[in-house]
Backbone as JSON Lines, residues from 0, in Angstrom:
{"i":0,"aa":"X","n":[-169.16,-132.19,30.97],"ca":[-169.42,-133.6,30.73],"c":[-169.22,-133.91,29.25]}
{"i":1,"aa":"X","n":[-168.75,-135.4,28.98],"ca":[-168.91,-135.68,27.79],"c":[-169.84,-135.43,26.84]}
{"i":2,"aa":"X","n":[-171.32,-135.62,27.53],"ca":[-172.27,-136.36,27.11],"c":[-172.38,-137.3,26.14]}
{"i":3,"aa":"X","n":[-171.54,-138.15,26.69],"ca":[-171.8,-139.58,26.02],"c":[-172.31,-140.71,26.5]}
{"i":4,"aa":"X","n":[-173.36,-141.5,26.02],"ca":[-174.21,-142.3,26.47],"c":[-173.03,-143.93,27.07]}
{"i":5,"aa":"X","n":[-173.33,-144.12,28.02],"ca":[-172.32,-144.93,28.54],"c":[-173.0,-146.69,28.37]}
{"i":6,"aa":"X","n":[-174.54,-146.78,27.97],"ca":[-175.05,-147.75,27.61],"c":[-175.1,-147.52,26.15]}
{"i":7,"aa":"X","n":[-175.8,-146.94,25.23],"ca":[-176.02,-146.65,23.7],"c":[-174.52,-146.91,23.36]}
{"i":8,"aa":"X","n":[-173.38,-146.28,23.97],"ca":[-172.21,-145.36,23.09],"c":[-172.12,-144.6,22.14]}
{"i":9,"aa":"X","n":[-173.2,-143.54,22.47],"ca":[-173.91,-142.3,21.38],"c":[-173.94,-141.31,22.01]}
{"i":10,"aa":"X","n":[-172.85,-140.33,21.46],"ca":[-172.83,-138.52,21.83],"c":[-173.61,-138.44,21.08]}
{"i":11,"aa":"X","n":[-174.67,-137.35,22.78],"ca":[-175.58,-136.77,22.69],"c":[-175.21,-135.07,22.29]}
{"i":12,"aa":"X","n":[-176.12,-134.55,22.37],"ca":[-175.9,-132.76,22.18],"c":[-176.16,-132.44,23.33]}
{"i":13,"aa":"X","n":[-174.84,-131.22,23.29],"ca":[-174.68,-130.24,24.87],"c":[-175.77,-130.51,25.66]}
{"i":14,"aa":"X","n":[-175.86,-131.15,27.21],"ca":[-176.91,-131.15,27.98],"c":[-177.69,-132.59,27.74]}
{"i":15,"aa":"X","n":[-177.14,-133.21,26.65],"ca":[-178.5,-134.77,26.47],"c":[-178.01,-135.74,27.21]}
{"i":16,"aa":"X","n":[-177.26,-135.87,28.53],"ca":[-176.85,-136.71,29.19],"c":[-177.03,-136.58,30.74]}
{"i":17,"aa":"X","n":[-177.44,-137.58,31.36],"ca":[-177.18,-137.17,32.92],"c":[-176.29,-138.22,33.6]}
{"i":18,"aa":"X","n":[-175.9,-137.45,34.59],"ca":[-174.17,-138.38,35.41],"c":[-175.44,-139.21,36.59]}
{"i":19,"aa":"X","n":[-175.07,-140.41,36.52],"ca":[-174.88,-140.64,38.1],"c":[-173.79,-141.11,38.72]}
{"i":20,"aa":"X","n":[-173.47,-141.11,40.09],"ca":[-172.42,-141.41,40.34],"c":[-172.75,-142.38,41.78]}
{"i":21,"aa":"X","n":[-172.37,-143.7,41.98],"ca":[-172.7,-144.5,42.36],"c":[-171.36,-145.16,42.94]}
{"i":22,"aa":"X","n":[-171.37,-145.38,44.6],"ca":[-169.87,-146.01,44.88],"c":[-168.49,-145.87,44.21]}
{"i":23,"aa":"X","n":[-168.5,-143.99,43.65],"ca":[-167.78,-144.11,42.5],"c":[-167.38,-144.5,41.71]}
{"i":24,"aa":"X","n":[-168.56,-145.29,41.03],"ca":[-168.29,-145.41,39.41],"c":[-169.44,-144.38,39.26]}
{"i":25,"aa":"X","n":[-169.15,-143.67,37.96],"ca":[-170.37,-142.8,36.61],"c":[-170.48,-143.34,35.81]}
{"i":26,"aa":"X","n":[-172.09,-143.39,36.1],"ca":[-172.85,-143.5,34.85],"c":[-173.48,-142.39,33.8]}
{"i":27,"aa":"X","n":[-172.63,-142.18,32.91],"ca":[-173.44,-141.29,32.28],"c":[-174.6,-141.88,31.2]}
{"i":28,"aa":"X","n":[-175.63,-141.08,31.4],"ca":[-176.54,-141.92,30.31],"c":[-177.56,-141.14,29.87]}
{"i":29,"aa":"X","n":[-178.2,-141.29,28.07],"ca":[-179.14,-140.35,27.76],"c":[-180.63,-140.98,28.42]}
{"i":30,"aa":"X","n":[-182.03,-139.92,28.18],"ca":[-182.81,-140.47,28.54],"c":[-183.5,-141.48,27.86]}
{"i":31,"aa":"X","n":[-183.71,-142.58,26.85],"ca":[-184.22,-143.05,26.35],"c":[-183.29,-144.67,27.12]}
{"i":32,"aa":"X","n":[-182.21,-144.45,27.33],"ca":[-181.34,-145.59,28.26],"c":[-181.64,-145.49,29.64]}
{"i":33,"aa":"X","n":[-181.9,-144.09,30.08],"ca":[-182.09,-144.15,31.39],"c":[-183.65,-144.65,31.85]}
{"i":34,"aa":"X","n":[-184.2,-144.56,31.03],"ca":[-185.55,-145.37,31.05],"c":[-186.17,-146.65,30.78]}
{"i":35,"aa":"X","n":[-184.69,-147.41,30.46],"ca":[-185.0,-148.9,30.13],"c":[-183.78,-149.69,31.0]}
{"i":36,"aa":"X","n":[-182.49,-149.05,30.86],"ca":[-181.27,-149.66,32.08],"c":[-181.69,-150.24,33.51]}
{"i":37,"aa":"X","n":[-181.48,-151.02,34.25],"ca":[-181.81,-151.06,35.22],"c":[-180.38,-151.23,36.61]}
{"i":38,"aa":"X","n":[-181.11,-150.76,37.66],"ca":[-179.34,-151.58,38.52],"c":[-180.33,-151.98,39.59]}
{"i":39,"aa":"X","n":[-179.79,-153.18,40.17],"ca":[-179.99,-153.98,41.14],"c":[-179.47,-153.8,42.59]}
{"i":40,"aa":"X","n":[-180.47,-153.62,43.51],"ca":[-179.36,-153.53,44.75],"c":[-178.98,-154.97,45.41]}
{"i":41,"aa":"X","n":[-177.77,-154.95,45.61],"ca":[-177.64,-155.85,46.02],"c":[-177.82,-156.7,47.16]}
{"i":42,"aa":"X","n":[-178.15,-155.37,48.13],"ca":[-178.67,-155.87,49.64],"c":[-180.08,-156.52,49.78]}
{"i":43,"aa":"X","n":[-180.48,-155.94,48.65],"ca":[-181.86,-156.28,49.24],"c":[-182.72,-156.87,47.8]}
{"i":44,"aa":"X","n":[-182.18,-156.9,46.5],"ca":[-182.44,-157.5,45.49],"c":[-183.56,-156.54,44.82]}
{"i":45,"aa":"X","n":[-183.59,-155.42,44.69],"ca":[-184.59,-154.2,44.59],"c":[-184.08,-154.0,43.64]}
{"i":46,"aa":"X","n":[-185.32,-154.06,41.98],"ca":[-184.74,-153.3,41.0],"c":[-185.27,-151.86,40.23]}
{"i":47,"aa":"X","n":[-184.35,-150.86,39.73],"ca":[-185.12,-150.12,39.8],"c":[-184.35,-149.36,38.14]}
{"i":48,"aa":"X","n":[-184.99,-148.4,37.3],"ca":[-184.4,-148.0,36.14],"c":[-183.22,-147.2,36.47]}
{"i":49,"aa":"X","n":[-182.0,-146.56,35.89],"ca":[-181.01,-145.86,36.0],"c":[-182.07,-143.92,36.12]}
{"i":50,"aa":"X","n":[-182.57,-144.15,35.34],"ca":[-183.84,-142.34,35.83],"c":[-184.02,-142.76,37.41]}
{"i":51,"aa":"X","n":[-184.74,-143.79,37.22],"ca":[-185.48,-144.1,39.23],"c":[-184.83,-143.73,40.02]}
{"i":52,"aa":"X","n":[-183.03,-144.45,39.61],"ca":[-182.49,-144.23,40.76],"c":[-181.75,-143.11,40.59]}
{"i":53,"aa":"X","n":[-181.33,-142.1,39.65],"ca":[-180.91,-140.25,39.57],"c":[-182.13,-139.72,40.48]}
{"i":54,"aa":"X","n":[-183.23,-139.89,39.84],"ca":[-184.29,-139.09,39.93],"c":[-184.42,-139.04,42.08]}
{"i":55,"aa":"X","n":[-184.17,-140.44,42.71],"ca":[-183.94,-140.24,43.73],"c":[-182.7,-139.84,44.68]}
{"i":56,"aa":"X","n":[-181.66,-139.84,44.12],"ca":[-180.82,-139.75,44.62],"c":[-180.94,-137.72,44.61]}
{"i":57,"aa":"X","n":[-181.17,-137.31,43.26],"ca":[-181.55,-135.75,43.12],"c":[-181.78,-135.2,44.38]}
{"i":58,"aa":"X","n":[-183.6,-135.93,44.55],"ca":[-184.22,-135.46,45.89],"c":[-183.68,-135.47,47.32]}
{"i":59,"aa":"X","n":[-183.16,-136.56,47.37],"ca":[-182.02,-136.35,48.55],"c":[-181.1,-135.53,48.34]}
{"i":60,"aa":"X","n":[-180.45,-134.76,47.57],"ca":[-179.38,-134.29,47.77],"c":[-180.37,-132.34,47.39]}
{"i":61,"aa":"X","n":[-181.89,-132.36,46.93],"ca":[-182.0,-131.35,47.49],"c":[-182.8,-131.11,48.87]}
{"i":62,"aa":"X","n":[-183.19,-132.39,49.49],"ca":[-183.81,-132.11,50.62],"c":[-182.43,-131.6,51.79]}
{"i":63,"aa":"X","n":[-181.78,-132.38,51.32],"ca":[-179.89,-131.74,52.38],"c":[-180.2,-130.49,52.36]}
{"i":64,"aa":"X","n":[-179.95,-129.71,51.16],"ca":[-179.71,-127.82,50.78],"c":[-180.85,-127.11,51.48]}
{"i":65,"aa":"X","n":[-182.17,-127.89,51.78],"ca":[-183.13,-127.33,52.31],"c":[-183.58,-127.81,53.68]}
{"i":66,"aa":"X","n":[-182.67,-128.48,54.57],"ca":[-183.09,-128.7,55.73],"c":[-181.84,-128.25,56.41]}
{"i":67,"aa":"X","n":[-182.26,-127.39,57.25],"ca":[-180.9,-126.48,58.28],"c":[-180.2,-127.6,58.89]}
């Protein structure tokens, strides 16, 4: 990864960035952005921070690896 902040536009150091990847577009972003950014869904008008929504998307993708 770059790690470059895709809201700030500030390279971070090795590891200070996390991807999300969303209807394929990436977001890469450090944590101090990922804790104030927000995205909107559009179906249902639900808003939530750019962490909120990594942080869930994570858990789904390790509850997959751990359910046969």
């Amino acid at each position: 990864m770059a790690n470059h902040c895709f809201f700030c536009d500030t390279r971070r150091p090795m590891g200070g960035t996390n991807t999300l990847v969303l209807g394929g577009d990436w977001l890469e972003f450090c944590e101090p952005c990922g804790d104030k950014e927000t995205l909107t869904n559009r179906d249902t008008g639900e808003v939530k921070t750019v962490a909120e929504v990594f942080a869930l998307v994570r858990e789904e993708r390790e509850e997959e690896l751990i359910s046969p």
